[in-house]
PyMOL Python script that loads the backbone (N, CA, C, O; Angstrom):
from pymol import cmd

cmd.read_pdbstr("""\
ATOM      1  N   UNK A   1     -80.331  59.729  35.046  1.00  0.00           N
ATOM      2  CA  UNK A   1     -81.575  59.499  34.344  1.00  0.00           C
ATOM      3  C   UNK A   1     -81.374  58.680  33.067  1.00  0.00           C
ATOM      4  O   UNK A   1     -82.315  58.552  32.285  1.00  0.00           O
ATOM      5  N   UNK A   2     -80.001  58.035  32.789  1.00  0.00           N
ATOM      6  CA  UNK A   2     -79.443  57.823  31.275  1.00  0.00           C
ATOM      7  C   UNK A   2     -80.322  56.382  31.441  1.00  0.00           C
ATOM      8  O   UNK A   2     -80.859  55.938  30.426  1.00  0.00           O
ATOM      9  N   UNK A   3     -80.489  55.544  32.916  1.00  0.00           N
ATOM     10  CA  UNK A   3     -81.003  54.192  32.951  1.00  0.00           C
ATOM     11  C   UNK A   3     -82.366  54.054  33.484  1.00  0.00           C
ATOM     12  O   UNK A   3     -82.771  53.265  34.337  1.00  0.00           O
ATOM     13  N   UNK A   4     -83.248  55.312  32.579  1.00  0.00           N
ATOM     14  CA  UNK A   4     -84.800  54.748  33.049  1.00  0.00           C
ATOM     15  C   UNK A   4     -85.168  54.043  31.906  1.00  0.00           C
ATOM     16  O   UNK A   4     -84.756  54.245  30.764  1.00  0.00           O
ATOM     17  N   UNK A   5     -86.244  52.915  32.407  1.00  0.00           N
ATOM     18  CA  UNK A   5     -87.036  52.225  31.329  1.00  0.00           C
ATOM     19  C   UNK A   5     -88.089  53.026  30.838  1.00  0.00           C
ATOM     20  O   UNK A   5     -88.610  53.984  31.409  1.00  0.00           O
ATOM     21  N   UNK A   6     -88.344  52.579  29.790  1.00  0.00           N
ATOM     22  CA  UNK A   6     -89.329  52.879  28.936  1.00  0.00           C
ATOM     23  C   UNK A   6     -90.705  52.077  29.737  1.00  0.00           C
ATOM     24  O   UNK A   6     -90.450  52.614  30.815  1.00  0.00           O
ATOM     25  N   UNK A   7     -91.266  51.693  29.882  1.00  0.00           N
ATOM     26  CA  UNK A   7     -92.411  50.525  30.354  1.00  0.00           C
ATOM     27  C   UNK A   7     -93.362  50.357  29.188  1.00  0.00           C
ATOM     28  O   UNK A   7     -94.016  49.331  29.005  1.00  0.00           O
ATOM     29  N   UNK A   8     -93.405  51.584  28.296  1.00  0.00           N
ATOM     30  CA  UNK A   8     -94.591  51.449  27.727  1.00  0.00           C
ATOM     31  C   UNK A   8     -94.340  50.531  26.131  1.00  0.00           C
ATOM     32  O   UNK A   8     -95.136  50.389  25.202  1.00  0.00           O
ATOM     33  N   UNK A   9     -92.943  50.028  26.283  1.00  0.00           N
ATOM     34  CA  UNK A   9     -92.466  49.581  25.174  1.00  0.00           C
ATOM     35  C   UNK A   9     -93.239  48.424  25.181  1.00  0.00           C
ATOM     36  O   UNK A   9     -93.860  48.132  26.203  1.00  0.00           O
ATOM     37  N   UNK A  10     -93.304  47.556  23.948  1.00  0.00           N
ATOM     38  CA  UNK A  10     -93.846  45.859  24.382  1.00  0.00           C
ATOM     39  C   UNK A  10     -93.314  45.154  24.813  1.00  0.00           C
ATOM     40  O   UNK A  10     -92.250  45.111  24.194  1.00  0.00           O
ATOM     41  N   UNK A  11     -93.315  44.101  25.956  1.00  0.00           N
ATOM     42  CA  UNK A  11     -92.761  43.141  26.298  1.00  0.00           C
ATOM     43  C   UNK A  11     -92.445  41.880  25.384  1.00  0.00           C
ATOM     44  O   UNK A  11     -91.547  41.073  25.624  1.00  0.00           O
ATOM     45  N   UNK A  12     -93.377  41.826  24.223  1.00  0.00           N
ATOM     46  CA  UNK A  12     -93.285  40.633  23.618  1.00  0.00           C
ATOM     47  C   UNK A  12     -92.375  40.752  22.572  1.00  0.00           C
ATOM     48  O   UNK A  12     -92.099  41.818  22.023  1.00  0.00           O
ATOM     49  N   UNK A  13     -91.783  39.372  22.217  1.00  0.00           N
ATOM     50  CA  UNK A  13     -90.206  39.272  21.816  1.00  0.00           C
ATOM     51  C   UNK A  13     -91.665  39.314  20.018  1.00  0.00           C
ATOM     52  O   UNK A  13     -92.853  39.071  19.809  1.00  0.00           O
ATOM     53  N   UNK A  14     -90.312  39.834  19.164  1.00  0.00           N
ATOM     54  CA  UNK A  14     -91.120  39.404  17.921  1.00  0.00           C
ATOM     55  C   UNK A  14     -90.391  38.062  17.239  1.00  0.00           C
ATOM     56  O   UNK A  14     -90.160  37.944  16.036  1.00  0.00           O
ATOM     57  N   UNK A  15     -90.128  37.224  18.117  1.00  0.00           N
ATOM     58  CA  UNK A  15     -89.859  36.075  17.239  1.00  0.00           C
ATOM     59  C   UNK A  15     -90.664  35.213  17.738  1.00  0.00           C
ATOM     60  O   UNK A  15     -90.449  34.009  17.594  1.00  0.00           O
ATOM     61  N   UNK A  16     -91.859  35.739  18.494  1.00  0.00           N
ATOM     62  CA  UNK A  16     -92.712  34.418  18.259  1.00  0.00           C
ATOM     63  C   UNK A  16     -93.725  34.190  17.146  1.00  0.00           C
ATOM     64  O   UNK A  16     -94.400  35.074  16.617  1.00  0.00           O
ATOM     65  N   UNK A  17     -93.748  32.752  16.827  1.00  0.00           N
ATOM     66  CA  UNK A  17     -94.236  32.452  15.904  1.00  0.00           C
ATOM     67  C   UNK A  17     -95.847  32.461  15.370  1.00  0.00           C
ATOM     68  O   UNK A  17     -96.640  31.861  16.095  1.00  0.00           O
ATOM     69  N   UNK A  18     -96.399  33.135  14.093  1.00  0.00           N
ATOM     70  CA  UNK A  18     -97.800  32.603  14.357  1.00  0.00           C
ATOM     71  C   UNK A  18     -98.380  32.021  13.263  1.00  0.00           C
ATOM     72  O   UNK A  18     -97.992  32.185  12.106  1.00  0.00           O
ATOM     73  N   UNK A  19     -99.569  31.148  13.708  1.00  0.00           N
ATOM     74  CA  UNK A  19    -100.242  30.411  13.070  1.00  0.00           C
ATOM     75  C   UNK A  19    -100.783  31.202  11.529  1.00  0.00           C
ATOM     76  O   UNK A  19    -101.480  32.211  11.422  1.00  0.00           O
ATOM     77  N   UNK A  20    -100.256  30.446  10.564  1.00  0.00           N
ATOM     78  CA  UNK A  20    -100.452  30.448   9.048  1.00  0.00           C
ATOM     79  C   UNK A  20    -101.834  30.426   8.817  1.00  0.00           C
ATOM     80  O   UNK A  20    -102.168  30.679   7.660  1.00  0.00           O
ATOM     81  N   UNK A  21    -103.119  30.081   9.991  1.00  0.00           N
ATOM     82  CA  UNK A  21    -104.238  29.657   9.206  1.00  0.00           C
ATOM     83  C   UNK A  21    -104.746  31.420  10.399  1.00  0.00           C
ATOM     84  O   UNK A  21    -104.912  32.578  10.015  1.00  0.00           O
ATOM     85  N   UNK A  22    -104.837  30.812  11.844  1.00  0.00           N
ATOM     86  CA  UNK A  22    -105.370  31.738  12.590  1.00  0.00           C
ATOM     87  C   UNK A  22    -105.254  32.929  12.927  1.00  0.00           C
ATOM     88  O   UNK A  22    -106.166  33.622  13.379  1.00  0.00           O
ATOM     89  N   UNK A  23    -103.381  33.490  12.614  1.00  0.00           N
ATOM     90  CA  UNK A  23    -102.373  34.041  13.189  1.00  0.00           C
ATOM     91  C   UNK A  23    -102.491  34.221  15.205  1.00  0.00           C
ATOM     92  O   UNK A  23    -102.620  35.242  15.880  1.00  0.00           O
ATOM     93  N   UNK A  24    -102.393  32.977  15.569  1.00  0.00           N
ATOM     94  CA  UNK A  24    -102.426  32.885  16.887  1.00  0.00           C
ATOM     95  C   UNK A  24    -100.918  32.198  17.373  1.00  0.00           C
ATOM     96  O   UNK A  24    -100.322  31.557  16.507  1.00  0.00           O
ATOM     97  N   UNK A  25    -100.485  32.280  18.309  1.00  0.00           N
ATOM     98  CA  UNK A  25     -99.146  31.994  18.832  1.00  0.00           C
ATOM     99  C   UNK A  25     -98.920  30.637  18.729  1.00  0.00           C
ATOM    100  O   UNK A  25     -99.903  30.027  19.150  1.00  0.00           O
ATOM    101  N   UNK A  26     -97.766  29.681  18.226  1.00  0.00           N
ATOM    102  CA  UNK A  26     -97.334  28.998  17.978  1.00  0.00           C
ATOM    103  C   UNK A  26     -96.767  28.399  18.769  1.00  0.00           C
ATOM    104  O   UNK A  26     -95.546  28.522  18.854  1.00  0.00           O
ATOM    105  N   UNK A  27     -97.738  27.235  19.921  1.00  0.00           N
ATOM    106  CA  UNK A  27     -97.050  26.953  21.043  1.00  0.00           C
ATOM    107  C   UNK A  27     -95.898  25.701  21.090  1.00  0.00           C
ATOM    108  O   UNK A  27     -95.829  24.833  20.220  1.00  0.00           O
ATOM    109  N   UNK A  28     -95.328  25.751  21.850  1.00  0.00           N
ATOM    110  CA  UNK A  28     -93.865  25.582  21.751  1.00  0.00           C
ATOM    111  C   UNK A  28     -94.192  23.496  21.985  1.00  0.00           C
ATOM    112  O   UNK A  28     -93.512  22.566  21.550  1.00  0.00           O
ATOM    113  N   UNK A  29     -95.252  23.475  22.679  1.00  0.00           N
ATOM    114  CA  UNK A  29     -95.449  21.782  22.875  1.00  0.00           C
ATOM    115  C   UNK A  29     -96.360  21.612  22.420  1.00  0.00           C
ATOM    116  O   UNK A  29     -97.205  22.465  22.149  1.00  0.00           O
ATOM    117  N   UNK A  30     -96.418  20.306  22.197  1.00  0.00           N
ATOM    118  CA  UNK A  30     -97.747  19.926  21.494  1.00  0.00           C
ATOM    119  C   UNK A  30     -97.949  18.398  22.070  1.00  0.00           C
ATOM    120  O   UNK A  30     -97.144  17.491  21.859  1.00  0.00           O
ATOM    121  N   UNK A  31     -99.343  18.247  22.949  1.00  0.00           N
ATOM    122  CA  UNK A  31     -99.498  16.888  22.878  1.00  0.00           C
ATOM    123  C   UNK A  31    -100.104  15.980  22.245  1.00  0.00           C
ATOM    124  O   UNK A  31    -100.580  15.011  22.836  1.00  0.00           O
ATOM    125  N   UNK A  32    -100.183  16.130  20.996  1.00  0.00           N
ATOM    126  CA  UNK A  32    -100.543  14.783  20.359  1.00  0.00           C
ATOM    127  C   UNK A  32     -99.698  14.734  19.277  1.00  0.00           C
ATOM    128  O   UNK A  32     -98.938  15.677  19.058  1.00  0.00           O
ATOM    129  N   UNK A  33     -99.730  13.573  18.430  1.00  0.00           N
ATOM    130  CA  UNK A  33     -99.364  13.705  17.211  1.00  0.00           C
ATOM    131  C   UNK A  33     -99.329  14.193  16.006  1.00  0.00           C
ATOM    132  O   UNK A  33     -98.339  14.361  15.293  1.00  0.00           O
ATOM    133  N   UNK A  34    -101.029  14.542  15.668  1.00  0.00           N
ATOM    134  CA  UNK A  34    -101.490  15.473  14.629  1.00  0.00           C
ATOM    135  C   UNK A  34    -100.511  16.611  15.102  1.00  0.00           C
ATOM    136  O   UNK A  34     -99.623  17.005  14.347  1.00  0.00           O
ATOM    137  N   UNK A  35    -100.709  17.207  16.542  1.00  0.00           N
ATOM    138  CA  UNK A  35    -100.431  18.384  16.630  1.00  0.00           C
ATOM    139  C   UNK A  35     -98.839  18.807  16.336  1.00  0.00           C
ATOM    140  O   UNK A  35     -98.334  19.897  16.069  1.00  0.00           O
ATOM    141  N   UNK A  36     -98.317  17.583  16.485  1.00  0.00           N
ATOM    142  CA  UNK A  36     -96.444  18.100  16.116  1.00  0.00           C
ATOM    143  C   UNK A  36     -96.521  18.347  15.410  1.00  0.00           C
ATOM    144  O   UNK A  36     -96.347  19.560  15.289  1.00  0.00           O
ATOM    145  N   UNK A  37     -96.872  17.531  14.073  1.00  0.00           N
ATOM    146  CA  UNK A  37     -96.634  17.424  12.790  1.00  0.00           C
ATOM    147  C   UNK A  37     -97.059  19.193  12.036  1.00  0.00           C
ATOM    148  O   UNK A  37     -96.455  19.864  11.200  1.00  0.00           O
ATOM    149  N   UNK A  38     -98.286  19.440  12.771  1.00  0.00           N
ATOM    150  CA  UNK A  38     -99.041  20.817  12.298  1.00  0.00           C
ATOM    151  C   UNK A  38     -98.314  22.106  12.957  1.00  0.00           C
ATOM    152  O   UNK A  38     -98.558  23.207  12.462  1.00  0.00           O
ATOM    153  N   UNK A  39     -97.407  22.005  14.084  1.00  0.00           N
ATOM    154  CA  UNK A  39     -96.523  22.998  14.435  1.00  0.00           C
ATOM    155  C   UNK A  39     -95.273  22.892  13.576  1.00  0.00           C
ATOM    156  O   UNK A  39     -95.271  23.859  12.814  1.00  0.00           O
ATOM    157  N   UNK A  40     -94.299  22.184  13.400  1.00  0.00           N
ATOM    158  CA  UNK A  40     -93.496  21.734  12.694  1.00  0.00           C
ATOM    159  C   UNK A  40     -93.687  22.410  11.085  1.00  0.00           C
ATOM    160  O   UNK A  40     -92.803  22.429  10.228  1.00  0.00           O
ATOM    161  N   UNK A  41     -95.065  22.942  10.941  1.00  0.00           N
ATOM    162  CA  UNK A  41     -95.078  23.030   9.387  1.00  0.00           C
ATOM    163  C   UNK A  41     -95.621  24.865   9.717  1.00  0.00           C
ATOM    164  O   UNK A  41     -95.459  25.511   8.681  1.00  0.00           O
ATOM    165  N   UNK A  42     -96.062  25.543  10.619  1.00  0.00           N
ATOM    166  CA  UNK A  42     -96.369  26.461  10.402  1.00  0.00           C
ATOM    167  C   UNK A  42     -97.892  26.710  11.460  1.00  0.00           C
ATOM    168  O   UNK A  42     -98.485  27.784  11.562  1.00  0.00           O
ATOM    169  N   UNK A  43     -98.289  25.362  12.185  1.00  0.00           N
ATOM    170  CA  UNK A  43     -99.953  26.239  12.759  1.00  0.00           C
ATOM    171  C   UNK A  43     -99.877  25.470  13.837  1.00  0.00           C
ATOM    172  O   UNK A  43     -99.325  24.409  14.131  1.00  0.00           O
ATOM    173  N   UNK A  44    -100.753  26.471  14.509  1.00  0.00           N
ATOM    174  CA  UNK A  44    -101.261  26.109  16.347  1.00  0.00           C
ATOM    175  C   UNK A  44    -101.680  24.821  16.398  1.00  0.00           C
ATOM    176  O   UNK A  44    -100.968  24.164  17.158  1.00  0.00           O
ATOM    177  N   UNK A  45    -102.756  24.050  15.775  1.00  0.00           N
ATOM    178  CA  UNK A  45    -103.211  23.181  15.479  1.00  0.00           C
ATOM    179  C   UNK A  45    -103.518  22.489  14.322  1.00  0.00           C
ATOM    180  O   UNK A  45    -103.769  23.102  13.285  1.00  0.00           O
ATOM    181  N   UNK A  46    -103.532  20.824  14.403  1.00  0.00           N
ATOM    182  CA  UNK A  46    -104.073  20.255  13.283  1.00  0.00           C
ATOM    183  C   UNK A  46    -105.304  20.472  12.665  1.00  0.00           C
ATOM    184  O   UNK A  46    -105.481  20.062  11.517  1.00  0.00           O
ATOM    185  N   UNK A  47    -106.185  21.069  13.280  1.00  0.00           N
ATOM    186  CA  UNK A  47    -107.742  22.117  12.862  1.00  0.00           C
ATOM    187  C   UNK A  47    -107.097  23.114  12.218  1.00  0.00           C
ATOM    188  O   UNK A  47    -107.401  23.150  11.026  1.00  0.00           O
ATOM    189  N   UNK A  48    -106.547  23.698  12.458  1.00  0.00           N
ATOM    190  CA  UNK A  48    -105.737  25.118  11.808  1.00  0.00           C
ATOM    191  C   UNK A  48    -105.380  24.400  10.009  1.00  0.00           C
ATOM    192  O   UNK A  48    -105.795  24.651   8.877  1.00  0.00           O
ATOM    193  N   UNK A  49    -104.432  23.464  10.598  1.00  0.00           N
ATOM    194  CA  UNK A  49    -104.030  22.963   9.179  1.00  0.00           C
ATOM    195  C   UNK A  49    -104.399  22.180   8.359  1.00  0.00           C
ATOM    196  O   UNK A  49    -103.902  21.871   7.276  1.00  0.00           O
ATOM    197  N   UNK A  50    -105.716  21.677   9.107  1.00  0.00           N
ATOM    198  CA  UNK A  50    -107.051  21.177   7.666  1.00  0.00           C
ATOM    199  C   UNK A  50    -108.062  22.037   7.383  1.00  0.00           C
ATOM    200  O   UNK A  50    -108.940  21.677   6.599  1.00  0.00           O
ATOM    201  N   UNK A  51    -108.106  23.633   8.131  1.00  0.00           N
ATOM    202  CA  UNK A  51    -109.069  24.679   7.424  1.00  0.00           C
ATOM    203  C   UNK A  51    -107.940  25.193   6.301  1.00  0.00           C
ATOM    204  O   UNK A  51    -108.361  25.479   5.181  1.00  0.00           O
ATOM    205  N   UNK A  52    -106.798  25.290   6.529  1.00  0.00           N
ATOM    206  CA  UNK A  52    -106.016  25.754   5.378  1.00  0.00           C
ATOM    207  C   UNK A  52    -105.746  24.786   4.081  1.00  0.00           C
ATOM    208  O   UNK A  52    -105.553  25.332   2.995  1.00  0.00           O
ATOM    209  N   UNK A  53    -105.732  23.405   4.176  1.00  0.00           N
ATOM    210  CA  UNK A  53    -105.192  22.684   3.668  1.00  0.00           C
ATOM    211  C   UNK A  53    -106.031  21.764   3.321  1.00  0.00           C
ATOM    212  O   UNK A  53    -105.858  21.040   2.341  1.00  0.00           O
ATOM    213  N   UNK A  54    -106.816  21.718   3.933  1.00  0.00           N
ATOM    214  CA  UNK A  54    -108.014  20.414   3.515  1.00  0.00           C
ATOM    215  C   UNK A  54    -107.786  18.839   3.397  1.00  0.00           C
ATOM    216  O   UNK A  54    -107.222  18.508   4.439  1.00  0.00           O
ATOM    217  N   UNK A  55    -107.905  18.155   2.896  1.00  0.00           N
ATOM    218  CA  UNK A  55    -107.643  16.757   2.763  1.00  0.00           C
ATOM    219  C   UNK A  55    -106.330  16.483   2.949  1.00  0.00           C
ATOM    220  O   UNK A  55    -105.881  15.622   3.705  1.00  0.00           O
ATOM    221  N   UNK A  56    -105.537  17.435   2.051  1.00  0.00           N
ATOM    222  CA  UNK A  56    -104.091  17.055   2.385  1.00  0.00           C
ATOM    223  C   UNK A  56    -103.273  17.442   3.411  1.00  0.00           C
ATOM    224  O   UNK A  56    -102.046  17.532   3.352  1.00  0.00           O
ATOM    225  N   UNK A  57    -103.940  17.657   4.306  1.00  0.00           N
ATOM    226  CA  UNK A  57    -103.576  17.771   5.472  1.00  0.00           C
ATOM    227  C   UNK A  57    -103.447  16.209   6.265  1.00  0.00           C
ATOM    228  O   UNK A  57    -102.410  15.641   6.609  1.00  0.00           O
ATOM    229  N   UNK A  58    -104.710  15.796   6.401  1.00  0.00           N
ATOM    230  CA  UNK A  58    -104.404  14.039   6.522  1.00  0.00           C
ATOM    231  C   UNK A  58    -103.715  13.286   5.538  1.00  0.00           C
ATOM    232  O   UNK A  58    -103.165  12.256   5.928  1.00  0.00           O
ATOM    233  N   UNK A  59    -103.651  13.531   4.581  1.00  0.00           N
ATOM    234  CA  UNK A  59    -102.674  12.747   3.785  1.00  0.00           C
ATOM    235  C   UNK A  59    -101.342  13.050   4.346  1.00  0.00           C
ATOM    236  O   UNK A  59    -100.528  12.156   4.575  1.00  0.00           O
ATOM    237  N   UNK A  60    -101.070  14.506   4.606  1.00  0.00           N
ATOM    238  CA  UNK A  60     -99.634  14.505   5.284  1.00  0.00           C
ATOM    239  C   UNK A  60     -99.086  14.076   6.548  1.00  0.00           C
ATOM    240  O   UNK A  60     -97.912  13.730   6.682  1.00  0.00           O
ATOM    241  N   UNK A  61    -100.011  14.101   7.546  1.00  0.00           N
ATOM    242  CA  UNK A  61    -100.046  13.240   8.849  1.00  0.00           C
ATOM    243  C   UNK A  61    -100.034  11.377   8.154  1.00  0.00           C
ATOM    244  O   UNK A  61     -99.201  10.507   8.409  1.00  0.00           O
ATOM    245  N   UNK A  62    -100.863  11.309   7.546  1.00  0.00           N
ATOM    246  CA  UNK A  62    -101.073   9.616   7.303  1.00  0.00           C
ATOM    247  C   UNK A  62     -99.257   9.235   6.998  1.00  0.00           C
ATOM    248  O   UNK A  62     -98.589   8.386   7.588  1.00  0.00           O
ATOM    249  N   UNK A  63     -98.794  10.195   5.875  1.00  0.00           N
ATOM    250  CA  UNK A  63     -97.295   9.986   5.757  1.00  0.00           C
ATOM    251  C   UNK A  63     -96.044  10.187   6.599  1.00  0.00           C
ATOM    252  O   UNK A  63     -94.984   9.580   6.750  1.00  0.00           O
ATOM    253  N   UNK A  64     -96.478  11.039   6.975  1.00  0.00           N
ATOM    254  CA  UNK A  64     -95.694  10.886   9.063  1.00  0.00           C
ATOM    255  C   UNK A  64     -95.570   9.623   9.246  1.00  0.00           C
ATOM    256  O   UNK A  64     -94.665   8.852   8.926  1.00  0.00           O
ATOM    257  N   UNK A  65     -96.772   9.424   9.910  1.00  0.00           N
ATOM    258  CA  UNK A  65     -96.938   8.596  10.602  1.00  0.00           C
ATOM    259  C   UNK A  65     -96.337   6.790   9.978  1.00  0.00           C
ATOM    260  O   UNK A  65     -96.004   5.771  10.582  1.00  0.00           O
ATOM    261  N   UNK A  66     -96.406   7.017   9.065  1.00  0.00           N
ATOM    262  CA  UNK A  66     -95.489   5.708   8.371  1.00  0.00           C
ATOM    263  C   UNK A  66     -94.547   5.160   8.212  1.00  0.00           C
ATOM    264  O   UNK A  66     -94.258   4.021   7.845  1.00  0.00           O
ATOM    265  N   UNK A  67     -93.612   6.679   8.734  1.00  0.00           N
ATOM    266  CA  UNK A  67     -92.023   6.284   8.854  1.00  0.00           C
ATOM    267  C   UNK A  67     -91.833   6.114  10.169  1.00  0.00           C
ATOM    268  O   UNK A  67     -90.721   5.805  10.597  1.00  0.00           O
TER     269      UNK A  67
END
""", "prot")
cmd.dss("prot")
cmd.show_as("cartoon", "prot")
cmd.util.cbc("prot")
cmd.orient("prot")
C-alpha cells in the first residue's frame, strides 16, 4: 500500500507563470510581435500590458521593434 497515489493532489506544476495584469497563464507561444515582447516582460497579452502600463507600453514595443 506504500505506492498508492494520492489523486486528489493538483496536477498543476506551480511554475507556471501568470499574467501581472490578469493573473491568467502565461502561454508559452506567442504569435505576433506585440505579443512576445508582452510575454517576455510578465503578461498573456499586449492588452494585458497596456491596461497595466498604458502608453508606455507602445513606447516599449515601438523600441523593440527598432533594433
Amino acid at each position: 500500500m506504500d505506492n498508492e497515489k494520492n489523486y486528489s493532489e493538483s496536477k498543476i506544476s506551480s511554475s507556471v507563470e501568470k499574467c501581472l495584469f490578469c493573473k491568467e497563464n502565461i502561454p508559452k507561444v506567442a504569435l505576433a510581435f506585440s505579443n512576445q515582447k508582452a510575454i517576455s516582460l510578465g503578461y498573456c497579452s499586449f492588452m494585458c500590458m497596456v491596461g497595466l502600463l498604458g502608453d508606455k507600453a507602445y513606447s516599449m514595443l515601438s523600441n523593440k521593434a527598432k533594433i
